[in-house]
N, C-alpha and C positions, 0 to 999 in steps of 0.2 A: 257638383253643382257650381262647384267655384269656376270653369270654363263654361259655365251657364253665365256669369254673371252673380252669381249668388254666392254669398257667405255664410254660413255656418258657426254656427256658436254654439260652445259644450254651456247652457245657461246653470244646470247642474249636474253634479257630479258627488263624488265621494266626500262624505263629511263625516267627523268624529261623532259619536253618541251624544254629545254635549251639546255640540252644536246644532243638532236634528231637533233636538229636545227642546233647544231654545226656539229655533223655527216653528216648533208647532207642529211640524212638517216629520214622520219617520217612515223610511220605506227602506226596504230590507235589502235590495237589489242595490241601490245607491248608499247605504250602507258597508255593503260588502265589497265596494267597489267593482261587481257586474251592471253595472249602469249607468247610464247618463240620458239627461235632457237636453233635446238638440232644439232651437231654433235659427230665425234668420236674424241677421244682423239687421237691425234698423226696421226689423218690422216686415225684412219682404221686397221685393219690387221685381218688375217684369212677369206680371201677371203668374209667378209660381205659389201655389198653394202647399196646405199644410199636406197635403195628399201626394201630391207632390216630393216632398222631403222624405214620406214613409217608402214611397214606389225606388230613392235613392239609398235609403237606408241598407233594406232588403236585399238590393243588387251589390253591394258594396258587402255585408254583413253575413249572409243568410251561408255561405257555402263555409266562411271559419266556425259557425256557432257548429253546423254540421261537423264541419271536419272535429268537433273533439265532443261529438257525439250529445250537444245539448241544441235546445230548440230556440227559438226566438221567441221575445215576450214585447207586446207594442202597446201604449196607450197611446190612443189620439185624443190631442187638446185641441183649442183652439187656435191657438198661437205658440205652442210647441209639440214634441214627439217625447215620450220616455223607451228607451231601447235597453234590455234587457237581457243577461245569459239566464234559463230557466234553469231550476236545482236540478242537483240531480237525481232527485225524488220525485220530478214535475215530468207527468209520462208524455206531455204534448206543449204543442207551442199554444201561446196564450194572447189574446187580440181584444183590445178594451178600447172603449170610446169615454169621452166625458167634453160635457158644453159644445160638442158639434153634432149635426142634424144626420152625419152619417153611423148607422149602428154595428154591432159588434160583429154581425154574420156578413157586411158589407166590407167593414176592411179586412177580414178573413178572407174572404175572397177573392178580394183587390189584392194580397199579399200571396194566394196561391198562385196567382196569374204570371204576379210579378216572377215568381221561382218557376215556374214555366217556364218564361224568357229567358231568365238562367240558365235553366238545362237547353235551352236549346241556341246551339252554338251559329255565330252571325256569318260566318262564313264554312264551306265544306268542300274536303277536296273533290276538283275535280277528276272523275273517272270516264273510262274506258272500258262496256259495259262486256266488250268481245276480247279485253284481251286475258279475264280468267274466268272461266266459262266451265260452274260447275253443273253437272247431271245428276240425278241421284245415284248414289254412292262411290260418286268422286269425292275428294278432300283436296284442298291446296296448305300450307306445299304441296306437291305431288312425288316429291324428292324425298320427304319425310314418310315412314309408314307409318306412323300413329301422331297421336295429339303429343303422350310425352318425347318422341323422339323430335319435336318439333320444335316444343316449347318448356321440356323439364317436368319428371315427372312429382306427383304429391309428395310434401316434406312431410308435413305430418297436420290431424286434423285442426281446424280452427274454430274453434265454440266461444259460446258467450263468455263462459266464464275466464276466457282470455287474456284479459283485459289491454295490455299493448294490443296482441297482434288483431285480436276483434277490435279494436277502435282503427287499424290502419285501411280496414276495408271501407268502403264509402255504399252508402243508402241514397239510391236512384230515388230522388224527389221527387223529379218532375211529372206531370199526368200525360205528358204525351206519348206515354211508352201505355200498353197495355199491362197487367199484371195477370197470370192466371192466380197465384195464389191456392192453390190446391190444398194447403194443409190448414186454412181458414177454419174449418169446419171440426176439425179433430179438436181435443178437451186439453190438449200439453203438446208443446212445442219446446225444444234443447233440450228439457227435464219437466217429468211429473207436476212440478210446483210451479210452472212457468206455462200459463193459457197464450192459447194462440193467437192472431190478432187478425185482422181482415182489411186487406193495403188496398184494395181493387181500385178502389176509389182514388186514395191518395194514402202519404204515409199516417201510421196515428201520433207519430213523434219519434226523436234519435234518440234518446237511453238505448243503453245495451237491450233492455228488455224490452223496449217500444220498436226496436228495428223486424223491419220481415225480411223474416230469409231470401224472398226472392226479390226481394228491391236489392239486396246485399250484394256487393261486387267489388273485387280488388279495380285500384286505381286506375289501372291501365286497360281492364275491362268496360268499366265506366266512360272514360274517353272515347273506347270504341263505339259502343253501342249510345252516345249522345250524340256522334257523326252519321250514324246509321239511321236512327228512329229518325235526322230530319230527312233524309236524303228519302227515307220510304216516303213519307210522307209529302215529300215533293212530286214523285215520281208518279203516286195514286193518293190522287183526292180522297178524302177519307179514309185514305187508310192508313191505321197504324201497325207497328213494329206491335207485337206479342210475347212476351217472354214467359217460356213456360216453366222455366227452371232456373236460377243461378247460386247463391250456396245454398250448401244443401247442409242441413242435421236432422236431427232422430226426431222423431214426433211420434202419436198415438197410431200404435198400427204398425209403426215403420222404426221401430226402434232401432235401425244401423241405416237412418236416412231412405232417398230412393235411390241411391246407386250405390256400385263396387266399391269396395270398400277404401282402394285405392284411387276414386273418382278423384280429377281437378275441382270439383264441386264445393269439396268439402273446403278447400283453401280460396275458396269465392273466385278462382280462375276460371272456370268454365260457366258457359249457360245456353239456353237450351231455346230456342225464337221460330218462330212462324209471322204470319201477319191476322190483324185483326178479324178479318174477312176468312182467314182459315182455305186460302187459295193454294194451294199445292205450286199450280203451274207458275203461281210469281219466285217461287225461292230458288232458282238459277240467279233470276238476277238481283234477291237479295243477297246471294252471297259471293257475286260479282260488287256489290255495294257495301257488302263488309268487308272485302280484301281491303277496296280501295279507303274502308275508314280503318285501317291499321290493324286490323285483327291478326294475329298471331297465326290462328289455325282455324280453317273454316272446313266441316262435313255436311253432305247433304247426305241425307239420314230416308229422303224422301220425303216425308210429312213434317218434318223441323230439318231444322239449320242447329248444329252443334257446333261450338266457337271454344276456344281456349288463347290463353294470352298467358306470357311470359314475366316471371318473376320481375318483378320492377320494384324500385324504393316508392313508399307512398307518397311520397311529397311533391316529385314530378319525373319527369321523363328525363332522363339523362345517357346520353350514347357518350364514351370515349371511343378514338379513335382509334386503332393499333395500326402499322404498318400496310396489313392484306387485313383487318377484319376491322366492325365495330362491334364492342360490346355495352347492350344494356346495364348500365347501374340497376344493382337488386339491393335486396334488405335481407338479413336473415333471420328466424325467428325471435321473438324477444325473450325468450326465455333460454338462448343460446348465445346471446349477447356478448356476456361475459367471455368469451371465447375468442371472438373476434376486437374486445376495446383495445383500444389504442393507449397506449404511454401518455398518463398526466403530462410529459415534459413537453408533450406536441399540444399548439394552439387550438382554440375551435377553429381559424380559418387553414391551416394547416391538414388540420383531420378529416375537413372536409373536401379535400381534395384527394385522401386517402380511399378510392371509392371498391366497395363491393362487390363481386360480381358473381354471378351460380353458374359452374363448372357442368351441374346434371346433362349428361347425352353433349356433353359440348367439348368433352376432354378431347378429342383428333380433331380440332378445330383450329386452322391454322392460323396464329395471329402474325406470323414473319413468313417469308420464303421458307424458313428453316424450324420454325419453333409454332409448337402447338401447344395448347392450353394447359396439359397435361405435365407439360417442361415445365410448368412455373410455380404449381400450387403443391400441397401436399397431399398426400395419396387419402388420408383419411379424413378429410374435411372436401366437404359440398360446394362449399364457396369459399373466395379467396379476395387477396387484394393484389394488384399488380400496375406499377406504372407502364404506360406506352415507351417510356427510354429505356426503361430495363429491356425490353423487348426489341429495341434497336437498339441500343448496346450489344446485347449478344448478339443479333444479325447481323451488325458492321463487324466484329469480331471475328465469326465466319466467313464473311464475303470478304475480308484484307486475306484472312486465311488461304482462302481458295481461287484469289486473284490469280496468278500464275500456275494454275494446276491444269498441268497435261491430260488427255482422255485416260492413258494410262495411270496416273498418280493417283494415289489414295483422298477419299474427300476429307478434309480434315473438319473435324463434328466438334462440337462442345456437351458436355453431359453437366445438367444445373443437378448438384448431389442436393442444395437446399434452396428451396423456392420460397413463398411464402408458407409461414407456420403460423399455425394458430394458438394464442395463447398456451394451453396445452401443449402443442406437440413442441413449443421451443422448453416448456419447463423440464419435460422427459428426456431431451439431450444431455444425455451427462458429459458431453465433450465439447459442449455451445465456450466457446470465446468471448467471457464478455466483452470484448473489443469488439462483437459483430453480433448481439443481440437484437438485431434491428429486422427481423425476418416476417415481423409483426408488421410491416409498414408496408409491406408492396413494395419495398424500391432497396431489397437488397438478394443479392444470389450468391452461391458458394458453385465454383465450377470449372471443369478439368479438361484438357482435350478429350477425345473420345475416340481410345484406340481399341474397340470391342475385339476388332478383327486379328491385332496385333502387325499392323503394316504400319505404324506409324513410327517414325524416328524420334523414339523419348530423348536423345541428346540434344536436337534442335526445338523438337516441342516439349518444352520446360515450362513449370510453374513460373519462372521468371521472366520468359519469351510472354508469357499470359499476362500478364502482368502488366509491363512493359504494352502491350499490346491493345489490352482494356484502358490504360490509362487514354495512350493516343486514341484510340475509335470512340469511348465511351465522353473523356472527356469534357469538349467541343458539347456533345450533346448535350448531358446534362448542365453546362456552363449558359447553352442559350435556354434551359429551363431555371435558371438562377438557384442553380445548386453546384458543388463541389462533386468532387470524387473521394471514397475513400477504397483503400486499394489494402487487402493483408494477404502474404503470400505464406502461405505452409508449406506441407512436405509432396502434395501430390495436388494441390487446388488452391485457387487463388479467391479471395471473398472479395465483392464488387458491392459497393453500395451509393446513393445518390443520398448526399450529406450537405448542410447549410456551410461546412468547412473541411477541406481539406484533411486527410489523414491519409498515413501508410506504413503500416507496420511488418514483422514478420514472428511468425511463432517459434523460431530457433535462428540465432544467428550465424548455425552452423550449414543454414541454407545457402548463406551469403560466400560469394567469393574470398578467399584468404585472407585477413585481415581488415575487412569491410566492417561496418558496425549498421546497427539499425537507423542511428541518426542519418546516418549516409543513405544509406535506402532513400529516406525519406526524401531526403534534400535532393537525391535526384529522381525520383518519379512525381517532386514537385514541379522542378524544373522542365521534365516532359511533358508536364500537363500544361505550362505555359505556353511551350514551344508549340502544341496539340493547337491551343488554344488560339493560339497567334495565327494557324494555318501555317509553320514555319517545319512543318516535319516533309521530308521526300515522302510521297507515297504516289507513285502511278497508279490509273484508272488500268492499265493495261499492262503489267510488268513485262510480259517477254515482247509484246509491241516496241514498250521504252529502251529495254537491252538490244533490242534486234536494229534497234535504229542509231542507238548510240556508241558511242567511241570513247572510251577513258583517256583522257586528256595525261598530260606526262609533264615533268620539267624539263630542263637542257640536258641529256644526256646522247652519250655515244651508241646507245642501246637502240635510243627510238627511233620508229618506222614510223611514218605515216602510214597510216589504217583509213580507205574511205567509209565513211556512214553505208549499210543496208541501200538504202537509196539510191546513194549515187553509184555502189556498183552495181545495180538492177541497170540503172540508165544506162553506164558505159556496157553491158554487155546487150544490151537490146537496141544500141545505135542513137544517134541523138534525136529527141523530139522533133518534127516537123512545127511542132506549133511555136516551140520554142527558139529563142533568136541563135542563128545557125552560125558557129564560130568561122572565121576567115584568116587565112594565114598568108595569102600569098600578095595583100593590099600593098597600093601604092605606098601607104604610112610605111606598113614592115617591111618592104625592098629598101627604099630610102634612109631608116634607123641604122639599117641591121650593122652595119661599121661603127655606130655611135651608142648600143647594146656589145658589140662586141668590146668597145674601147672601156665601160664598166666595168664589164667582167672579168678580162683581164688586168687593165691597165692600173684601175682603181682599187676595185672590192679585192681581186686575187694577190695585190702585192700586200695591202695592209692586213690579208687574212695568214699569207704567212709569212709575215713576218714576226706573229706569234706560235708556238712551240704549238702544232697539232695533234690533239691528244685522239679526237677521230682520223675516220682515216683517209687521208690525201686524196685518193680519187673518188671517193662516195663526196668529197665535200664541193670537189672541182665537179661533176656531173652534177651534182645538185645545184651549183650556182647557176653555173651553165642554162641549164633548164627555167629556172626561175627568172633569171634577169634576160637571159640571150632571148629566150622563145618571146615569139611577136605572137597577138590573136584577137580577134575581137570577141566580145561576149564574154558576160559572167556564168556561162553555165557552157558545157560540154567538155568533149577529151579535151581540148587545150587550157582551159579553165582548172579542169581537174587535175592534171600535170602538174600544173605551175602549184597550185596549191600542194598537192605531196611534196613538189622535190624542195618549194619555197618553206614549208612547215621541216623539214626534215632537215632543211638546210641550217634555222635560224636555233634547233637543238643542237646541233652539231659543233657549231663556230663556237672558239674560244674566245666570247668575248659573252661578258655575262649581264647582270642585273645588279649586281654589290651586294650587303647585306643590307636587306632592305625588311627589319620586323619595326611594322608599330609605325611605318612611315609610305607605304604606298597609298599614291593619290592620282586619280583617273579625272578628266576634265576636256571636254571637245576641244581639241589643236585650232582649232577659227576660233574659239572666241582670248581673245588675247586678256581681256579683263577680268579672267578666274584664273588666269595662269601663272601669276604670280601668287594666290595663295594657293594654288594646288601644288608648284613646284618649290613654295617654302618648304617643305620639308624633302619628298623624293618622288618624283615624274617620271615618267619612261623618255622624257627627254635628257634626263641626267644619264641614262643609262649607256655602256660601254656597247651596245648591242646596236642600239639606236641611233647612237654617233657616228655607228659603221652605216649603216644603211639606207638614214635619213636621205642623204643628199644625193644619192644614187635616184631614190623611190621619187625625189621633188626635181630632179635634174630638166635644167631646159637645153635645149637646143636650136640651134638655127636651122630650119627647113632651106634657107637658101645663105648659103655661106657671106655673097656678098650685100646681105640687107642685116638689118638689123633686128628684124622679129623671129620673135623668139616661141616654140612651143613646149609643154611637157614630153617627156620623151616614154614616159609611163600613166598616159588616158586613160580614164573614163572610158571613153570612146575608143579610141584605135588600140588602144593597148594595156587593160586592166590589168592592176596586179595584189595578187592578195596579200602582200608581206605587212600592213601598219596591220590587217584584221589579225593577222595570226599571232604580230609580235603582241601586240595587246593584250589578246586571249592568254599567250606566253608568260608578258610580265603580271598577268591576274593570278596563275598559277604558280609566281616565285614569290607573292606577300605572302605574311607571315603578322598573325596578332592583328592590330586594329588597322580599317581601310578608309580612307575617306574618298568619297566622290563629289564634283563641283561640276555643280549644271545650271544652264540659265530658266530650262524650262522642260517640259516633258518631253519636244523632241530633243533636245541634246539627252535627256536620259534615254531613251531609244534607240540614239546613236550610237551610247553603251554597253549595248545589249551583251555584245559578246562578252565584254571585260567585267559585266556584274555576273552573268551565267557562271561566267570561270570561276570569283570570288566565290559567291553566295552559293552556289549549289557543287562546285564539283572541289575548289580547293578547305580541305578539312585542317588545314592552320590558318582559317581566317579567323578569329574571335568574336568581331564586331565591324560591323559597317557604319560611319557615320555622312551622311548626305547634306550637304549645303546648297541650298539653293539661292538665287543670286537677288531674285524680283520676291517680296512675300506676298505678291495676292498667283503668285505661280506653284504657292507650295501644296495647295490642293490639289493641282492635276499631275503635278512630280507624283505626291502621294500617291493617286490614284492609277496612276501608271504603272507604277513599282508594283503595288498590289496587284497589278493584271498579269504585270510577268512575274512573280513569283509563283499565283494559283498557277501560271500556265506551267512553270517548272518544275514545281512540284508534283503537278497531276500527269505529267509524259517522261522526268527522269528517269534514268536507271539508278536502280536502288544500288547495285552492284558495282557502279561506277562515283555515283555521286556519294556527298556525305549524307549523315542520318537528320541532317536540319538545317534551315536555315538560321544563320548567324544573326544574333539579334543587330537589330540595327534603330535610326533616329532621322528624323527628316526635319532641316530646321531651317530658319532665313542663315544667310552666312550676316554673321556682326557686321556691324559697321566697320568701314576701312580698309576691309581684307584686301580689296580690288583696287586700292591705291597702290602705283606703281614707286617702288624706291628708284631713284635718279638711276642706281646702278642697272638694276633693270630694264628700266626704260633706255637707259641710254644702248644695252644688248639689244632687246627688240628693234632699236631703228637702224644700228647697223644689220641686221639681220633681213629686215624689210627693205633699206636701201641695195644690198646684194641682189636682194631676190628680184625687185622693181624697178631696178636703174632707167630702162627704157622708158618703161611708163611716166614716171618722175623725171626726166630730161623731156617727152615730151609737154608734161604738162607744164616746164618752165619756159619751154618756146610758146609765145602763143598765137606768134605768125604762123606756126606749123599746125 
């Protein structure tokens, strides 16, 4: 009322004996604190009356008083409402009038109307009346052969004297449903001492003993059949939904009820419908009309429609999601409770996320690619608890498992030896860990590879490989459900649990590598879980994709070859792409060079190469230079591209000239931007290096295209004559740091520019420690960041695990301090003779300015 405009006032409510006594005023109901007096604030306005406030009451009130099985008690005044829970001795709801003109049989009336309205729901799905089209003695599913392969068969019977599990069923109110009522007439109904009662009309009241059997329905049965009774009655004027059965107990005559003993009936799951009219030929399409209202399991019987529905909690509807299924939250009986409670030490908002679920006819139910119902619970218990991550946890488990498995290799399985237990079955473990008594929760397993067959390699699949394994896959997962891992390794299985913190132990330390201790353990399957956590572990989407495409990267030695990538020798043996830019050798640029390429090679790089002691060997070094410096070609891609890169990468291993001892001090920074170069090369640059000094000036060398002018070109283009030696020395000196790395970039493309020299770092050289990132601008440090982060998922996810290391190196992305990029005089004064070498022309002519 209060989005009416209206206000609402509790005028009375609960008062002490003393205080009742003084008023004059005692009533038992506001006494006992089941009641209160409502009126309006200020009297009212906008033409709502007092009738008004009872027709809000009702709709607000009338389905809690039901739901805990008492009725409603209403006086109307004239300027207020008294609303009341009736005892639970009061067999019906109770309707009084006092000082208004309307009488007692008039707002009984007006209040059954109103719970009409209630049962019937304002909106209904829309169906499709051809696309489940039963005939008599079809059933849907059609998949399923019976009701309990459908929907779980009977746990056990449900009677009055119940008291939970009889109160969780719900008493169809409303009059818009027909009732047959058939055991009206009989002298006992549930027990001898308990007279039957006659609903046809309407209910006579919710007490246990005031309920009729056949208004009686579990939750989820009730929902259905409220979408159903409007939708008939949509569909056919006058006519209503008939229910000739729904639970069912013993009565006079029938003392083991009217069905098998094992009926859904008896658990208020099942019920039994026709229509008013008792028309045969409508019930195709009302049980096209009950699909579509949710029903579990629909039979056309031929004269009735028989319905069943699925264990559900009474309180509402709840699906969890799993991987490949969803399962309904159930409940399980109350008098089996104790079986399934949860640990005092878990919260009520905790526990209720702990949910229940009924396993019956559902155990080869697949909730993963790999994992069915069956893996997770215990074998002697009905129902279970289980989180959706446990269940991707062991599936990412298996699927890392079986990422690189050949048609021939064995599938590597997992066997869960403990799923969820039920109070019970964890007491009966005489070998339970209490380190991992948590089996009661849904969110723990105990579980081993699974070599049934005996093909599996127990030295490589180890309880510690599991381990190790769970930490990474499971991790991440349960970290974005805002839980820990806890991880304990024994002698043949590993225990996995989703924990508020952190744990990892082991049950003998004689598991552990030679002088290992359990603290160690810990501290590092913490550290994996970081690294897991961060996205910082190697794991290809494709492992023999990633190996087959990659190449293990080397230092300077006499040993190495260049090796091309998978790719590019598919390319050189299939000819060079047509689409792709087609290499050229015999250009006007590379006839004109070729003496000014030869004069490098020899006159420059080959005297100062040996003029130090050659520890490779003299003609592999002289053919290699040869080839890298001498060969002219256009284009970054084809055989002449590819050459130059072997004999130039083969070359720059070979030459005695090296990198220094460089731990704790290489630092990477784009060569154009001169204003990070000074704090990148405060400590050690590949410009300091002995390698680079050899080469440098060769790779930037100009020359004069016409001897008698003075302009000058690169003699190693871009364009006429690319050459891969800064990409390779780079990637080279990435792979001689050693300990912490620093990088200096202005902005995301100069980190891009990097690419190869962070690849080399962070994923393939395994004595890097720590990467630390400067960036030069701070509103730049966002898309640095996010840069980084692109290529690391993309390195990660296509690495060779066989080639790279097992993580990425933690690293930190931050503004570079203030001042780093002030140039010391000494400095500056190297860069401008540097710059004046390089630009003399330039700089001569921008001092003529007649010219």
């Amino acid at each position: 009322m209060y989005k009416q405009g209206e206000k609402v006032l509790i005028a009375d409510g609960f008062k002490t004996k003393s205080e009742y006594e003084s008023s004059g005023i005692f009533d038992e109901y506001l006494r006992s604190g089941s009641g209160a007096v409502l009126k309006f604030k200020d009297g009212g306005s906008g033409g709502k009356t007092m009738e008004d406030l009872v027709d809000t009451i009702v709709r607000q009130c009338i389905n809690l008083f039901h739901g805990i099985q008492r009725d409603i008690g209403l006086i109307l005044y004239s300027d207020r409402v008294q609303v009341h829970i009736q005892g639970a001795d009061e067999k019906n709801a109770s309707y009084s009038t006092s000082g208004v003109t309307t009488t007692d049989d008039e707002l009984e009336t007006r209040v059954l109307n109103i719970i009409d309205e209630v049962y019937d729901p304002a909106k209904v799905p829309g169906c499709d009346l051809t696309e489940h089209v039963l005939n008599s003695g079809d059933h849907y599913p059609s998949s399923f052969a019976s009701d309990v392969a459908a929907v779980g068969a009977l746990d056990r019977w449900v009677t009055r004297e119940m008291t939970a599990d009889f109160g969780r069923l719900m008493q169809y109110a409303g009059r818009n449903i027909e009732f047959e009522n058939s055991e009206r007439d009989a002298v006992w109904c549930g027990t001898e001492s308990r007279p039957c009662v006659d609903c046809t009309a309407g209910i006579l009241g919710s007490t246990p003993n005031s309920r009729c059997s056949d208004r009686v329905m579990s939750t989820r049965l009730s929902t259905g059949i409220r979408y159903l009774q409007k939708m008939v009655r949509d569909k056919w004027a006058g006519v209503k939904l008939k229910v000739l059965e729904a639970w069912d107990e013993p009565y006079e005559g029938h003392e083991n009820g009217d069905n098998a003993i094992d009926s859904l009936h008896y658990e208020g799951r099942a019920i039994k419908v026709t229509t008013s009219d008792d028309d045969a030929t409508k019930l195709s399409n009302v049980a096209s009309l009950a699909i579509c209202s949710g029903i579990d399991f629909v039979e056309h019987k031929g004269d009735h429609l028989y319905m069943a529905v699925k264990k559900q909690d009474w309180r509402e509807r709840r699906m969890v999601h799993f991987p490949t299924a969803d399962l309904l939250v159930a409940e399980t009986p109350a008098e089996d409770e104790e079986q399934y409670t949860l640990p005092d030490s878990y919260s009520h908002d905790e526990k209720s996320t702990m949910h229940i679920f009924d396993s019956d006819h559902k155990e080869e139910r697949k909730l993963s690619n790999n994992g069915k119902i069956k893996h997770f619970k215990s074998p002697s218990s009905r129902y279970f608890r289980l989180s959706p991550s446990l269940v991707e946890c062991y599936q990412a488990i298996i699927t890392r498992e079986n990422k690189a498995r050949q048609e021939t290799d064995p599938f590597i399985g997992l066997t869960v030896e403990r799923g969820y237990l039920t109070n019970t079955d964890q007491e009966v473990i005489l070998d339970t860990d209490p380190r991992y008594n948590r089996h009661v929760t849904g969110r723990a397993m105990q579980i081993h590879y699974n070599n049934t067959y005996g093909d599996l390699d127990t030295t490589v699949y180890t309880p510690m490989r599991l381990a190790k394994r769970a930490v990474h896959k499971c991790g991440p997962n349960f970290a974005s459900k805002q839980f820990s891992i806890a991880v304990g390794l024994y002698d043949t299985s590993v225990y996995i649990e989703m924990r508020s913190t952190f744990d990892a132990w082991v049950e003998s330390e004689d598991l552990l590598p030679p002088g290992k201790t359990e603290a160690e353990f810990k501290a590092e399957m913490e550290k994996w879980l970081q690294r897991s956590v961060e996205g910082r572990v190697i794991d290809p989407d494709n492992p023999e994709r990633a190996c087959r495409t990659s190449v293990q990267p080397e230092r300077q030695s006499c040993d190495f070859k260049h090796v091309h990538p998978e790719p590019v020798r598919r390319r050189r043996s299939t000819g060079n792409d047509p689409d792709s830019c087609q290499p050229q050798t015999d250009t006007i640029f590379c006839k004109s060079t070729q003496k000014h390429r030869d004069t490098e090679v020899d006159k420059i790089l080959w005297e100062q190469i040996t003029a130090k002691h050659l520890g490779c060997g003299e003609d592999d070094i002289k053919e290699a230079l040869e080839i890298c410096f001498g060969t002219c070609g256009t284009c970054q891609t084809g055989n002449v591209w590819w050459d130059k890169q072997e004999h130039c990468n083969n070359l720059l291993h070979w030459l005695p000239f090296d990198f220094y001892d460089i731990e704790d001090q290489v630092a990477f920074y784009v060569r154009e931007n001169k204003d990070l170069k000074q704090a990148a090369c405060n400590g050690h640059c590949i410009d300091k290096a002995p390698l680079f000094s050899l080469v440098a000036p060769t790779v930037e060398r100009l020359y004069r295209p016409d001897p008698k002018r003075s302009v000058q070109e690169p003699l190693y283009s871009a364009t006429n004559n690319p050459l891969p030696v800064y990409d390779l020395m780079n990637r080279l000196y990435a792979m001689h740091a050693r300990g912490k790395v620093r990088v200096y970039v202005k902005d995301s493309a100069e980190l891009s520019t990097l690419r190869g020299s962070l690849q080399m770092s962070m994923i393939f050289n395994k004595d890097v420690s720590e990467v630390d990132f400067y960036v030069q601008f701070p509103e730049n440090v966002e898309q640095v960041t996010s840069t980084l982060e692109n290529l690391l998922l993309e390195w990660t996810k296509t690495s060779c695990p066989d080639h790279a290391r097992e993580y990425v190196p933690p690293f930190t992305i931050q503004e570079l301090p203030p001042g780093h990029t002030k140039r010391s005089p000494e400095f500056a004064l190297r860069e401008e003779m540097l710059d004046k070498q390089k630009n003399w022309e330039k700089n001569w002519l921008k001092s003529h300015t007649l010219l």
